[in-house]
C-alpha positions in Angstrom: 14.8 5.1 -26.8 16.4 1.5 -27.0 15.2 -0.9 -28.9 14.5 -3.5 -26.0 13.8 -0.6 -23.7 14.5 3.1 -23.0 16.5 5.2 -19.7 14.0 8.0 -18.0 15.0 10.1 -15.7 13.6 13.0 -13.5 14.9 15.7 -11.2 14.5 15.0 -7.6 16.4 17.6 -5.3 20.0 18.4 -6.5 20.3 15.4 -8.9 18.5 13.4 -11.6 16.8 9.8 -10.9 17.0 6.9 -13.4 15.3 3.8 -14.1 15.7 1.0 -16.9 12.3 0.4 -18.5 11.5 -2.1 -20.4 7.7 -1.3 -22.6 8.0 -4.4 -24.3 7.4 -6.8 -21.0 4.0 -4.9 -20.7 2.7 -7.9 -22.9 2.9 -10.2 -20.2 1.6 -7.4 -17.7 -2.0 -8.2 -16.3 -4.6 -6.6 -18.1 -5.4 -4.7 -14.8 -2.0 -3.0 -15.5 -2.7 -1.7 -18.5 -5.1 1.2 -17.3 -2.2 2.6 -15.2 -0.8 6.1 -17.1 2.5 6.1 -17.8 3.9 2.5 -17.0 7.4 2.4 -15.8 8.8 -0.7 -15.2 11.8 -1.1 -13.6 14.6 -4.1 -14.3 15.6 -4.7 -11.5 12.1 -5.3 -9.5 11.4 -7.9 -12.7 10.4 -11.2 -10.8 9.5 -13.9 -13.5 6.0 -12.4 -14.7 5.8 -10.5 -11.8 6.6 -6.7 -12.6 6.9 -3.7 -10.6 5.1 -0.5 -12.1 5.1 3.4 -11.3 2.9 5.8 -12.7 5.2 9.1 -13.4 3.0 11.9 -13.8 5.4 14.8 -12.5 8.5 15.4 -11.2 7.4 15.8 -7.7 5.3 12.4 -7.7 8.5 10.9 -9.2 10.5 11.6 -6.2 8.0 10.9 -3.8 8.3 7.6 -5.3 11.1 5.4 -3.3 11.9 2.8 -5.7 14.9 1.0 -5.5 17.3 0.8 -8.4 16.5 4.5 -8.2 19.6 6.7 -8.0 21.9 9.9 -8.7 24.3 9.2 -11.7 27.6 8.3 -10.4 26.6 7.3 -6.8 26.3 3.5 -5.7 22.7 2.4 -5.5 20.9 2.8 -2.3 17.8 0.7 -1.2 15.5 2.9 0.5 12.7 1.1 2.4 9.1 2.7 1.2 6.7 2.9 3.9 4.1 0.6 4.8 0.4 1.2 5.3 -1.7 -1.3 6.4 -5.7 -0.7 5.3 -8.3 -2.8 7.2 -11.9 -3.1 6.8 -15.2 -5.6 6.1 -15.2 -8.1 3.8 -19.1 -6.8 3.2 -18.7 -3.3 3.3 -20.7 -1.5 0.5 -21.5 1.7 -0.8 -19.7 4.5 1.1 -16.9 2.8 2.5 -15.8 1.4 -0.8 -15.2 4.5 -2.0 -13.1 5.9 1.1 -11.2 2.9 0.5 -10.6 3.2 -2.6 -9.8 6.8 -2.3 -7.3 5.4 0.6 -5.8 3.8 -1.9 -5.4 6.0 -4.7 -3.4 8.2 -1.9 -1.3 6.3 -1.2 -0.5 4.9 -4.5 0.3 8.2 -5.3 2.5 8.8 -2.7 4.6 5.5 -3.7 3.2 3.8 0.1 3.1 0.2 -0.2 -0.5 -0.9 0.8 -0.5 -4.0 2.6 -4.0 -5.6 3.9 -6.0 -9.0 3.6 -6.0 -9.6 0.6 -9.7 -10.2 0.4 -12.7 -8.2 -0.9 -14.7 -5.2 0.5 -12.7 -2.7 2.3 -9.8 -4.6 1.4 -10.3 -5.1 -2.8 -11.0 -1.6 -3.2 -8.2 -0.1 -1.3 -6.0 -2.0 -3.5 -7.7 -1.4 -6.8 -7.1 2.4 -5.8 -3.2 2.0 -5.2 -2.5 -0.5 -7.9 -3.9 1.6 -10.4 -2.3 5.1 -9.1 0.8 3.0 -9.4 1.2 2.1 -6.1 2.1 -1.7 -4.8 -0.1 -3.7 -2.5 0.6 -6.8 -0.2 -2.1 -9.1 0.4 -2.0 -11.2 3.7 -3.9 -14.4 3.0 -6.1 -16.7 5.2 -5.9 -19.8 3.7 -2.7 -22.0 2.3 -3.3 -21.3 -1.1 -4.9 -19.0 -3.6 -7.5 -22.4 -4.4 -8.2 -21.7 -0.4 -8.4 -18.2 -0.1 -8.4 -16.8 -3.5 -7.0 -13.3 -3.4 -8.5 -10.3 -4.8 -7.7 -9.5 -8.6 -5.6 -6.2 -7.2 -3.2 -7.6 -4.9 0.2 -7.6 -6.2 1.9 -9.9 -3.8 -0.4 -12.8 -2.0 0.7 -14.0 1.2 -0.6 -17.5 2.4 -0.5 -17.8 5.7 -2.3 -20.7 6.4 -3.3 -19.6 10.0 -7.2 -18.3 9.3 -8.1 -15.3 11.4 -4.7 -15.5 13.3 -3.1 -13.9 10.1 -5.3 -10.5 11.3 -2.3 -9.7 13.4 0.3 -9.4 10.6 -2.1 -7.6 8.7 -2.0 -5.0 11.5 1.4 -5.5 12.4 3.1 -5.1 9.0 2.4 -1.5 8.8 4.0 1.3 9.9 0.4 2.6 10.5 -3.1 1.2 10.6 -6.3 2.8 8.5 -9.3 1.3 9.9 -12.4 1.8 7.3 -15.6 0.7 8.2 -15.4 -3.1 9.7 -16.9 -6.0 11.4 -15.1 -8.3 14.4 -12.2 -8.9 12.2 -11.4 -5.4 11.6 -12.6 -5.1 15.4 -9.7 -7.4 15.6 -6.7 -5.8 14.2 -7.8 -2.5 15.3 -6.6 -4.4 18.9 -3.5 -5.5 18.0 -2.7 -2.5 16.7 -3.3 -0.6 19.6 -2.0 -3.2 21.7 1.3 -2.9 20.0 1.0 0.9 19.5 0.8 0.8 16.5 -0.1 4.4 14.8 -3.4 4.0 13.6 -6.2 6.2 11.6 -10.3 5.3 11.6 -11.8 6.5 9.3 -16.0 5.6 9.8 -15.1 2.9 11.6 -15.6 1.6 15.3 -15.7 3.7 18.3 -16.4 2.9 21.7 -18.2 3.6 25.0 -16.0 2.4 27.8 -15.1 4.4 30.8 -11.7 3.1 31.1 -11.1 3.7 27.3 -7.9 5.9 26.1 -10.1 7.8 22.5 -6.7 9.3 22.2 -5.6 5.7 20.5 -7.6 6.1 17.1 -6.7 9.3 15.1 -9.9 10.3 13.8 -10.1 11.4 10.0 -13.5 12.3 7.7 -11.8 12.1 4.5 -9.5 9.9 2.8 -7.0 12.4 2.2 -6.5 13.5 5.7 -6.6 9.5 6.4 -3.6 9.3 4.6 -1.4 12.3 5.0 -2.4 11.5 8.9 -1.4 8.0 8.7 2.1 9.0 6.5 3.1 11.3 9.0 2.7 8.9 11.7 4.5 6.0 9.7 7.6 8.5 9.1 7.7 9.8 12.9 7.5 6.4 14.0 10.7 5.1 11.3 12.3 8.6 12.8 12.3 7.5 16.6 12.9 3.9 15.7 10.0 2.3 14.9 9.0 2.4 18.3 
């Protein structure tokens, strides 16, 4: 242990990873933050007050995090991309559907996916409380033109104000390598379209289905739990960074 901060390192495949923490920048960490086991925080994510954390429960979860600054001793540092979900669902949802999506969440926060969605509450909140605090990172893709505007919720990592009202429901979708569509009104109604019209891998998980003749059902993957969601949404992110990103 140094005194401003300590090395950590875990085995991942035929070599060790390492990270510079520093514990005593946890004072300026949100309180939010402070429930996450384990905080790692790494240097070189350090962005003003803005700090990147992991939770590092076992070797295996370590690697499955893809953090850069992350790397074998003796090997120049390589940035590797971590996938993208996008998570999409009602502002009003209640009950049942918070829950999947916070479970959606947790998931992927565990599987050190980036969770990107709308920043607001319902559907959206929820996911995000579940990644942030399983260590995960979430993205939120604003309304408004300003957090006075369009406050976002107390779990988004990273605001984005757009400034462009419902138009910004297209990023939302868009910025994924996969959709997961819980629950949902028009908005979510919304994306789930631009997703499919840009064939864009996408999960639903209780959310819209529909009664049209000329309607493909192949386009939503259909999932019951959150779990499945995920690992279904994952694969389909990865497959689609394999052929291209087509």
């Amino acid at each position: 242990m140094m005194q401003n901060g300590c090395q950590i390192g875990r085995e991942c495949g035929s070599g060790s990873l390492s990270v510079a923490t520093d514990f005593q920048a946890l004072q300026d960490v949100k309180p939010i933050y402070k429930s996450i086991p384990t905080k790692v925080l790494c240097e070189s994510h350090k962005r003003g007050r803005v700090l990147r954390l992991a939770a590092v429960r076992t070797p295996e979860h370590w690697c499955r995090l893809r953090a850069i600054g992350a790397r074998k001793p003796n090997s120049p540092a390589a940035i590797v991309a971590a996938v993208i979900i996008s998570v999409i669902g009602g502002e009003g949802a209640t009950g049942e559907s918070l829950r999947l999506a916070e479970e959606v969440g947790r998931e992927l926060g565990w599987r050190g996916v980036t969770l990107v969605c709308g920043g607001r509450g319902g559907v959206m909140e929820a996911a995000c409380r579940g990644a942030l605090l399983a260590g995960g990172h979430t993205i939120g893709i604003l309304p408004g033109r300003n957090a006075a505007e369009t406050p976002p919720n107390a779990y988004v990592e990273f605001p984005i104000f757009t400034g462009i009202g419902y138009a910004r429901n297209a990023i939302v979708a868009l910025t994924g390598e996969a959709v997961i569509a819980i629950s949902g009104s028009y908005g979510t109604l919304s994306e789930i379209a631009y997703a499919l019209i840009n064939q864009v891998p996408l999960v639903g998980l209780d959310t819209w289905d529909f009664d049209y003749h000329d309607w493909e059902p192949s386009g939503i993957v259909r999932a019951t739990t959150a779990a499945e969601a995920v690992e279904k949404a994952v694969a389909m992110a990865e497959a689609r960074r394999a052929g291209g990103g087509k």
